[in-house]
Structures are given as C-alpha cells and as structure tokens.
N, C-alpha and C positions, 0 to 999 in steps of 0.2 A: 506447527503453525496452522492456524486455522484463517479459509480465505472467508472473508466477511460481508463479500457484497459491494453492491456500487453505493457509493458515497457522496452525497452534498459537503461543496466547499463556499460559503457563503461568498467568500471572497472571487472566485473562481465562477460562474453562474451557468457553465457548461459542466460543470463538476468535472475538470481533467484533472486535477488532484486529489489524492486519498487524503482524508483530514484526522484519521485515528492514530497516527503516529507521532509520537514522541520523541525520535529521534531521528536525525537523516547524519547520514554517514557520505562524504564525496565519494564516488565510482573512479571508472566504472567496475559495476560489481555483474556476475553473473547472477542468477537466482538461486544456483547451489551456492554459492558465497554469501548471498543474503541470509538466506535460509538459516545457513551453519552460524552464521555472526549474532543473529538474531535469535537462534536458539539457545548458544552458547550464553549470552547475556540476558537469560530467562523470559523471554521477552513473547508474546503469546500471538503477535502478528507481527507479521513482515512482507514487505514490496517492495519492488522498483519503481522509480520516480523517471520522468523524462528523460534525466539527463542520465538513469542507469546509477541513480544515487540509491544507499538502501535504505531503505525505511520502517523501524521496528515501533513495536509498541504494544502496551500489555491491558492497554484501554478497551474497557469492556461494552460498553454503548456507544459504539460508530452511528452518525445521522444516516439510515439504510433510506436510498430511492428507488424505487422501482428498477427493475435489473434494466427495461427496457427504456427510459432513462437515460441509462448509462453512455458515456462518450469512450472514445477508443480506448484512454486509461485503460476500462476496467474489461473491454475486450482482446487487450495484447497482450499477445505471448507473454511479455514481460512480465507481467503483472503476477505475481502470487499465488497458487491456488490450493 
C-alpha cells in the first residue's frame, strides 16, 4: 500500500475525509488489519476512517492538497502510511 497524501473532500471543506477510496469496511479495524484486508483484495491504497472503518482502493489520481492543508485525518497515527 502506498500513502498518497492529504486529500480534498468536496463534501467535507476541512478535508477530514480521504475521498480515494472505494470501499469502506465497518471496524474497528487496526491498520495491520487494514493493511492485510486491503492487500489481500489487490486493492493499492488503504486507511482508517474516524470511526476506525477500513478504507481501500486501487484509484490512481486522488485530488492531492498541499500536505499543509491537511486536517488531523491525514496527521493521525491512524491514518495509513
């Protein structure tokens, strides 16, 4: 899994959602468990959501903003890297 950076959620306008994923799985999931699930399912990025939901996806042009930007999403431990 590759981490891709902080992301615009149009919806969202602090961007505390990653919007490159394709699927969200209920938790709570650790990030070894994301990780593994989202590898397993060929899947080329994966993260944790708020609620510790996993979040994969094989989407290749995420909307990338400036890292500094970025809201605590994309600077918590949780998050993917």
């Amino acid at each position: 899994l590759t981490y891709a950076g902080c992301l615009h959620d149009e919806e969202h306008a602090a961007g505390v959602e990653l919007v490159i994923f394709s699927s969200s799985t209920p938790g709570p999931f650790s990030r070894e468990e994301c990780n593994s699930k989202c590898f397993h399912e060929n899947q080329r990025y994966g993260g944790l959501g708020q609620q510790r939901e996993c979040l994969c996806s094989t989407n290749s042009e995420p909307n990338h903003i400036s890292e500094s930007q970025c809201s605590a999403a994309c600077s918590d431990p949780l998050v993917m890297k």
